[in-house]
matplotlib code that plots the C-alpha trace (Angstrom):
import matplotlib.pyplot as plt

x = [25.1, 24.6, 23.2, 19.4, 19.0, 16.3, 13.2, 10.4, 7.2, 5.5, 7.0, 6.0, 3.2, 3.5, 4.6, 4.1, 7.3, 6.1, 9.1, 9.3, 6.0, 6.1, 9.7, 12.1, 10.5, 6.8, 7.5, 7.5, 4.9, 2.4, 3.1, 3.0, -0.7, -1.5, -0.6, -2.4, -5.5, -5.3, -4.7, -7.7, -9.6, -8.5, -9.2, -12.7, -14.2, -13.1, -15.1, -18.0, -17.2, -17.3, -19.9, -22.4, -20.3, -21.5, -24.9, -26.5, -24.0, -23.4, -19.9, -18.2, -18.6, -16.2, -16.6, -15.7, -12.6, -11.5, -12.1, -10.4, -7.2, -6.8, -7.0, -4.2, -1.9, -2.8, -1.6, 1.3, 2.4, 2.1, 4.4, 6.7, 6.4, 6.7, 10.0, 11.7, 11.1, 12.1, 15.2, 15.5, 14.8, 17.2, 19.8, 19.5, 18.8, 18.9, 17.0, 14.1, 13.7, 13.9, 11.7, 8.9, 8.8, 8.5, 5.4, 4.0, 4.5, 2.6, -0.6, -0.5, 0.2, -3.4, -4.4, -4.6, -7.5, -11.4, -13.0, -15.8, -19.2, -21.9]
y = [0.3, -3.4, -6.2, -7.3, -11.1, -11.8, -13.1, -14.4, -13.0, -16.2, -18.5, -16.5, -15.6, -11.9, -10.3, -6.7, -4.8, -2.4, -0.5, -0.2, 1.1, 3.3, 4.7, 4.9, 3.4, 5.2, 7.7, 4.9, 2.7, 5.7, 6.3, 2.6, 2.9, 6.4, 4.7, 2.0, 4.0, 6.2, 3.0, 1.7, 5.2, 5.0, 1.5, 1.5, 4.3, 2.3, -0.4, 1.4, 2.7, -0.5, -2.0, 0.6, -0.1, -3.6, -3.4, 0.3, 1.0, 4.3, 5.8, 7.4, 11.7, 13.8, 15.0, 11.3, 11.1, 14.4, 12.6, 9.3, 11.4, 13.2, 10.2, 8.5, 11.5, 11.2, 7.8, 8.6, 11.2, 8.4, 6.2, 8.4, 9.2, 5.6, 4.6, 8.2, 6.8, 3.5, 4.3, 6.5, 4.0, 1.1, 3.9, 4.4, 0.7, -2.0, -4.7, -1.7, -1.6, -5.6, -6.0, -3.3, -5.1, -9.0, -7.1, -5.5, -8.9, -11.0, -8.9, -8.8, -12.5, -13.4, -9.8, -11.8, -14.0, -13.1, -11.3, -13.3, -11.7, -11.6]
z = [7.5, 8.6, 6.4, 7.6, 7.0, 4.2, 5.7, 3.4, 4.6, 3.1, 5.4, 8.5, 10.9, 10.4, 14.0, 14.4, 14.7, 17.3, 18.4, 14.0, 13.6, 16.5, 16.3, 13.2, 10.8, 11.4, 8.9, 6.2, 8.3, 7.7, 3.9, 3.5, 4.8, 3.2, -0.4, 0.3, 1.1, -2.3, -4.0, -2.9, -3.2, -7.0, -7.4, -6.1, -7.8, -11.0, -10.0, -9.8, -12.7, -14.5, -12.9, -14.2, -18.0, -17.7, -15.7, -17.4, -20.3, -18.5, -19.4, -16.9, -17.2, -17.8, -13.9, -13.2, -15.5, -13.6, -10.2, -11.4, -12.9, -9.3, -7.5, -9.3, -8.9, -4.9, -5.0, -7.3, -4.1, -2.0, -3.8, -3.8, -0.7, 0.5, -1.6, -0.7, 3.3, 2.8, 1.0, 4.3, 6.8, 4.8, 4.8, 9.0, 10.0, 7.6, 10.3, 10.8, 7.2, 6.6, 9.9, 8.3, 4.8, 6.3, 8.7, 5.1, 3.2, 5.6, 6.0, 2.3, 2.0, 1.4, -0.3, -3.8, -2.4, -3.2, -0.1, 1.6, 0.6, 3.2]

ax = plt.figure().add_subplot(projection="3d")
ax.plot(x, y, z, "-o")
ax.set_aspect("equal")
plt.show()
């Protein structure tokens, strides 16, 4: 196994790894993407939840808890699908694995920023 060189993401324009994404490290690639949908599945429906805490004083129903609780063991899946493919993909080719991560940290780079509302 070779050493990758580290690479901050915050220093870089991200550039899209395509032979990555497309060849050995799209098994990671897509449970990158599949956590990150669940996460924000899970993470939206408790805003909504809130948002009718704080606007109607409505408590979420038991229905709702149900929902919530399977949408969080979704995205726990994901994770662990995620790590178990990039401990796969560092394990066949370190500079796949370091290229994927410094692609995933620059389109995140800004993901701590409000959205724009329209």
């Amino acid at each position: 196994m070779t050493e990758a060189p580290v690479i901050r993401a915050d220093k870089l324009s991200p550039e899209r790894p395509d032979a990555v994404l497309s060849g050995i490290g799209a098994d990671a690639w897509q449970a990158y993407n599949a956590m990150e949908s669940t996460k924000r599945r899970h993470f939206d429906l408790l805003e909504i939840f809130d948002n009718k805490k704080k606007k109607y004083n409505i408590d979420p129903t038991d229905a709702d808890r149900q929902l919530i609780a399977c949408l969080l063991r979704d995205h726990d899946e994901q994770v662990k699908r995620f790590t178990s493919a990039s401990i796969a993909l560092k394990q066949a080719d370190a500079t796949a694995h370091t290229s994927l991560f410094t692609y995933i940290g620059g389109i995140n780079r800004d993901a701590d920023e409000q959205p724009t509302s329209h």
